[in-house]
Biopython code that builds the backbone (N, CA, C, O; Angstrom):
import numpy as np
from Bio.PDB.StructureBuilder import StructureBuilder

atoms = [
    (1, "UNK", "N", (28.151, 136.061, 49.818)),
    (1, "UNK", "CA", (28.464, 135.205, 50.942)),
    (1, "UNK", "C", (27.556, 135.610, 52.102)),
    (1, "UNK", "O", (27.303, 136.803, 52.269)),
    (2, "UNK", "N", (26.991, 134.554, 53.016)),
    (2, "UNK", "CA", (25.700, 135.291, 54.161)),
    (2, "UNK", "C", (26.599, 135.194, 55.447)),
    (2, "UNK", "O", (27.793, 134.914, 55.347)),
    (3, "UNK", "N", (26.268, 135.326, 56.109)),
    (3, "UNK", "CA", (26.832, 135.629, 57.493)),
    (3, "UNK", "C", (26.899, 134.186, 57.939)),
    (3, "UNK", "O", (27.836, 133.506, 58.358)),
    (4, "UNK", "N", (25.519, 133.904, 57.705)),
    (4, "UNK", "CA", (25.577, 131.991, 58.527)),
    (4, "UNK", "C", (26.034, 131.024, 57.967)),
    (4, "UNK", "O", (26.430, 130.066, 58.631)),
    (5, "UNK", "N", (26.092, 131.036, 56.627)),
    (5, "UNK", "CA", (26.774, 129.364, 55.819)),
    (5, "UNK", "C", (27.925, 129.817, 55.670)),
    (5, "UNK", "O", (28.678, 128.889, 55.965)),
    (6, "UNK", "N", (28.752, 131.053, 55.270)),
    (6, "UNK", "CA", (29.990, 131.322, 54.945)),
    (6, "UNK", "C", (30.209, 131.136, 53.669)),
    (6, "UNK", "O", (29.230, 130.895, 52.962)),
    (7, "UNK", "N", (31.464, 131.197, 53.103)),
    (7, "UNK", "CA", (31.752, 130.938, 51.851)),
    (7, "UNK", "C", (31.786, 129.206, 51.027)),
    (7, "UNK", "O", (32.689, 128.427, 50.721)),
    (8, "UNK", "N", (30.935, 129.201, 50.963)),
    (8, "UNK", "CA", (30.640, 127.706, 50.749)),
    (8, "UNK", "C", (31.195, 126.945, 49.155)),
    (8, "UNK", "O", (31.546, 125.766, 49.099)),
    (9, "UNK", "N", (31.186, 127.673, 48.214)),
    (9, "UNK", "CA", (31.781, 127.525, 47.074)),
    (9, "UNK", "C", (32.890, 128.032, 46.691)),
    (9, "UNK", "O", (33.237, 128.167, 45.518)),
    (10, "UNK", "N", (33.644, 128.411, 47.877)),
    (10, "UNK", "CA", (35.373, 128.697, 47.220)),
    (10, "UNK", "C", (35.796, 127.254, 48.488)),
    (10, "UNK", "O", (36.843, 126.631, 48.312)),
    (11, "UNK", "N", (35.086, 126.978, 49.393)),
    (11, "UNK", "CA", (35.403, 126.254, 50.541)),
    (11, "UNK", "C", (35.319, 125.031, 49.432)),
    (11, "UNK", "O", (36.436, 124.644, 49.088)),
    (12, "UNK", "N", (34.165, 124.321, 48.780)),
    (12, "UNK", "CA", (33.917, 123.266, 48.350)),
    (12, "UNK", "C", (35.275, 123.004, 47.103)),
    (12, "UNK", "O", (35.716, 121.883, 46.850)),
    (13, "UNK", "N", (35.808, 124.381, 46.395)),
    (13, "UNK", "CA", (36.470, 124.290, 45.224)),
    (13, "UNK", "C", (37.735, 123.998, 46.018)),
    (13, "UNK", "O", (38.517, 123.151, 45.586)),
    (14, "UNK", "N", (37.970, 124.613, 47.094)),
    (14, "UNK", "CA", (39.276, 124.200, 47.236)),
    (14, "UNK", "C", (39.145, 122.507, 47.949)),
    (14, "UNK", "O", (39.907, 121.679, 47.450)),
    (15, "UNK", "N", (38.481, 122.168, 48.749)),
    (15, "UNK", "CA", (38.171, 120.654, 49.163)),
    (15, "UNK", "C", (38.111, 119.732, 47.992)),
    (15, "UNK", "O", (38.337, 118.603, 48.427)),
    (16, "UNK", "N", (37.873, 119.692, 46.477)),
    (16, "UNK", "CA", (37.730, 119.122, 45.935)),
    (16, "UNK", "C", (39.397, 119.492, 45.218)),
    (16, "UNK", "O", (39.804, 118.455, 44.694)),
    (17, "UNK", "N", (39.991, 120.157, 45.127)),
    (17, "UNK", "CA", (41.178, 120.422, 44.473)),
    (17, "UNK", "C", (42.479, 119.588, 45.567)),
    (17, "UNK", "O", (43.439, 118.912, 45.198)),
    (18, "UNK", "N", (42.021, 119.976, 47.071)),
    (18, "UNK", "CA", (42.983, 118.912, 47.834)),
    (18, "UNK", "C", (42.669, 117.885, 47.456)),
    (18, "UNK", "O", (43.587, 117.437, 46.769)),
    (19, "UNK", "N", (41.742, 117.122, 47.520)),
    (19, "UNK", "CA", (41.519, 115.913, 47.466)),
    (19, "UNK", "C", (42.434, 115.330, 45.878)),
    (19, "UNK", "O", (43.274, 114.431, 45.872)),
    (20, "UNK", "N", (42.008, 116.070, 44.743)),
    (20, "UNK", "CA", (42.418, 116.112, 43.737)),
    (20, "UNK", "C", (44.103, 116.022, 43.363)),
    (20, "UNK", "O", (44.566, 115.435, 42.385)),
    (21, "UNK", "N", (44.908, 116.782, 44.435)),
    (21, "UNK", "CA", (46.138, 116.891, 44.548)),
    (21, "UNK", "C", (46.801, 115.790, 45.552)),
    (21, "UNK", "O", (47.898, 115.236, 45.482)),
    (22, "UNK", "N", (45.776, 115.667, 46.491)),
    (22, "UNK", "CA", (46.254, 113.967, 47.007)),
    (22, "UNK", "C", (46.485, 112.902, 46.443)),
    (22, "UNK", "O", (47.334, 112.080, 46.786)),
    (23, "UNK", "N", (45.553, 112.811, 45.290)),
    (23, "UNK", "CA", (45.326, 111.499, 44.434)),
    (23, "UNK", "C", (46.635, 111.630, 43.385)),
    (23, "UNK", "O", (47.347, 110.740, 42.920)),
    (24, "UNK", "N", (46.667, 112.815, 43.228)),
    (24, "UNK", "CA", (47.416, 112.518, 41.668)),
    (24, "UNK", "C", (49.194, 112.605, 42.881)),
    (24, "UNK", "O", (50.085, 111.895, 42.415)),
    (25, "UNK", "N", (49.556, 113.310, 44.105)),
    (25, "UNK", "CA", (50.457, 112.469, 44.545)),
    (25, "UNK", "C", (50.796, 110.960, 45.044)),
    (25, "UNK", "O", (51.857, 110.337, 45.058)),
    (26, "UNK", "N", (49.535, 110.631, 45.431)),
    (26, "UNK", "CA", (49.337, 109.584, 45.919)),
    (26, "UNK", "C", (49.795, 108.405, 44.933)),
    (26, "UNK", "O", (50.390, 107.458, 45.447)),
    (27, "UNK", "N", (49.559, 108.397, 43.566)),
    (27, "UNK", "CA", (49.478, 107.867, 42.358)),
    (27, "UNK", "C", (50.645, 107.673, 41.561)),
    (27, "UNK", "O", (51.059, 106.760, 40.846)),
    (28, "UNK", "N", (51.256, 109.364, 42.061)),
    (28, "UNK", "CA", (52.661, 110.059, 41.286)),
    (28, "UNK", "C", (53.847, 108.418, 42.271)),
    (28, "UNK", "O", (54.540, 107.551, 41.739)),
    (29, "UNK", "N", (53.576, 108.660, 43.650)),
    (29, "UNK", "CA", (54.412, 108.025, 44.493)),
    (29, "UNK", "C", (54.683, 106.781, 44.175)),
    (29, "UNK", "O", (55.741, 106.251, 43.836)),
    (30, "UNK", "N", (53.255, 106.227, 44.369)),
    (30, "UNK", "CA", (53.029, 104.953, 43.529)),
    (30, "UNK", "C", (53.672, 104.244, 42.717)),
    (30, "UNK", "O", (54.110, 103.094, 42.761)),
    (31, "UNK", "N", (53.691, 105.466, 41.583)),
    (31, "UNK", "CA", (54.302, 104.728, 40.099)),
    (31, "UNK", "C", (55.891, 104.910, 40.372)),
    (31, "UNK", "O", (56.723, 104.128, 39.909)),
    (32, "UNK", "N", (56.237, 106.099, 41.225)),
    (32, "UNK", "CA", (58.008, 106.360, 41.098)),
    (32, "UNK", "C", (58.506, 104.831, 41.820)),
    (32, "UNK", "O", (59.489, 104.207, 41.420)),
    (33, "UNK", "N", (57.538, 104.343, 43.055)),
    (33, "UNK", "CA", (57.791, 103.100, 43.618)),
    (33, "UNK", "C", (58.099, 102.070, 43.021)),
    (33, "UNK", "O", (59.165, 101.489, 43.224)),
    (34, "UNK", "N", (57.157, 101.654, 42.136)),
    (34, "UNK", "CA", (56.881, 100.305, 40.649)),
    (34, "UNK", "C", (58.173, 100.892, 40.120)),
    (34, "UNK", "O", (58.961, 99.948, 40.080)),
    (35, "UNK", "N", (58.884, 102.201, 39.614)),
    (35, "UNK", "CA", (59.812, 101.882, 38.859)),
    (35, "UNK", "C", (61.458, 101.638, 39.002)),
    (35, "UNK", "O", (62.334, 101.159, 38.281)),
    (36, "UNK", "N", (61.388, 102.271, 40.418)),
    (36, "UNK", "CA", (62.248, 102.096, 41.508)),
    (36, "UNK", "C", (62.974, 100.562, 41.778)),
    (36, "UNK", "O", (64.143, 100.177, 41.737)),
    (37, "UNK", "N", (61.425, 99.767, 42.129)),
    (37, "UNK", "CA", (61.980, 98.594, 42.286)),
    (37, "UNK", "C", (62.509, 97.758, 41.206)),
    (37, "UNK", "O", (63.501, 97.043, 41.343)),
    (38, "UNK", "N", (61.774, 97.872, 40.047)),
    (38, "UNK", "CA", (61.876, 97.427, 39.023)),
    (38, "UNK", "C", (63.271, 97.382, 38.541)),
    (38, "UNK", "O", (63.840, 96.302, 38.382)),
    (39, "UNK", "N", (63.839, 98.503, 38.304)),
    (39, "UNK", "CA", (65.175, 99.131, 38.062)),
    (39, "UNK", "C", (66.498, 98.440, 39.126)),
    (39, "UNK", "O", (67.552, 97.911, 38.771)),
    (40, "UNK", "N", (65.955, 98.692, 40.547)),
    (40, "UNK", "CA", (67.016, 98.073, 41.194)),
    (40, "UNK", "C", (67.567, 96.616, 41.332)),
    (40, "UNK", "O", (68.658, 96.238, 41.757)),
    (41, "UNK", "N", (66.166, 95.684, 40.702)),
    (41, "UNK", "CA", (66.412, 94.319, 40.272)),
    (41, "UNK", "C", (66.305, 93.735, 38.987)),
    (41, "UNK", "O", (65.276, 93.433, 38.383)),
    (42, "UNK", "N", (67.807, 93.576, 38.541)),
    (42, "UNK", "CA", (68.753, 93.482, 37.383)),
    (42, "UNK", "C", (67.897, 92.144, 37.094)),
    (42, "UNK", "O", (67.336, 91.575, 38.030)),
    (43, "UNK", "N", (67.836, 91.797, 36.148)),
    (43, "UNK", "CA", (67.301, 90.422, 35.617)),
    (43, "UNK", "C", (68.812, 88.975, 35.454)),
    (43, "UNK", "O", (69.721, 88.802, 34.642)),
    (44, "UNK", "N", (68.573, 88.597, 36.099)),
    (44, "UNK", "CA", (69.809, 86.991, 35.730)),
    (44, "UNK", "C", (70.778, 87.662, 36.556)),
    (44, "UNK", "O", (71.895, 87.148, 36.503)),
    (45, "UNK", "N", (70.662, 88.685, 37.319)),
    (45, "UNK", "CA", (72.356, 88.926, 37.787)),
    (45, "UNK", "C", (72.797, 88.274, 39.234)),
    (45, "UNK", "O", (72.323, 88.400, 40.363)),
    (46, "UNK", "N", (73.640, 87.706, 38.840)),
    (46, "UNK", "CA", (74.587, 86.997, 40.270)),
    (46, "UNK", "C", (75.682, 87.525, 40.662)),
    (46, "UNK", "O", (76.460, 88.129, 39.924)),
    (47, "UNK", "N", (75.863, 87.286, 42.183)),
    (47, "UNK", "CA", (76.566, 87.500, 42.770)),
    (47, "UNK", "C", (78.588, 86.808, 42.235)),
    (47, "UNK", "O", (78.900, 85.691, 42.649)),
    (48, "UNK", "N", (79.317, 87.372, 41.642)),
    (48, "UNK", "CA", (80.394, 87.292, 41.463)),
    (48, "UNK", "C", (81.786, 87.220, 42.618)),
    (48, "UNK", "O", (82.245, 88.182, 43.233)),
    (49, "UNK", "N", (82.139, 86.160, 42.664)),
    (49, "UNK", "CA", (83.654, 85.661, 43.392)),
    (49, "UNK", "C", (84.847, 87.304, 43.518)),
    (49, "UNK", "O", (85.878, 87.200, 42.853)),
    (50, "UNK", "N", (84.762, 87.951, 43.899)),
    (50, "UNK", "CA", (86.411, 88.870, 44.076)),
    (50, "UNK", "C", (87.353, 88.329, 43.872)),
    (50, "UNK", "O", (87.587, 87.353, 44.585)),
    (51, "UNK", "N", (88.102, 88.614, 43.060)),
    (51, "UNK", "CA", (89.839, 88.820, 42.631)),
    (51, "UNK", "C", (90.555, 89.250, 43.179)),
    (51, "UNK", "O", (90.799, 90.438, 42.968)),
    (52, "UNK", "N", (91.191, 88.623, 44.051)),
    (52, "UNK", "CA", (92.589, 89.269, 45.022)),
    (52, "UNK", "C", (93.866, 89.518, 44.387)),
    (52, "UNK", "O", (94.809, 89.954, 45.046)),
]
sb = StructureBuilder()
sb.init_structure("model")
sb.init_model(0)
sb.init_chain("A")
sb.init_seg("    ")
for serial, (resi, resn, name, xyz) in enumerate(atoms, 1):
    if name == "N":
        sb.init_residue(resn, " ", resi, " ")
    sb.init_atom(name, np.array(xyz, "f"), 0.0, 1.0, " ", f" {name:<3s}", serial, name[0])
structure = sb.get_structure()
């Protein structure tokens, strides 16, 4: 490591590993979203009258 550039290849490995860990949350979120909604809307279901 030199005095003037610094550690430049543990700096670059970890910049490319955030970035890396953004995407695959970014992606993760994404998909939990798509299945979320999916799930909470029942196909054909209607609203039903109450029984007193």
């Amino acid at each position: 490591m030199s005095a003037r550039n610094g550690d430049k290849s543990r700096f670059n490995r970890e910049r490319k590993q955030k970035i890396a860990r953004r995407k695959r949350t970014h992606e993760l979120l994404e998909r939990a979203a798509k299945a979320s909604k999916s799930a909470n809307t029942p196909v054909g279901a209607q609203p039903r009258a109450a029984s007193a």
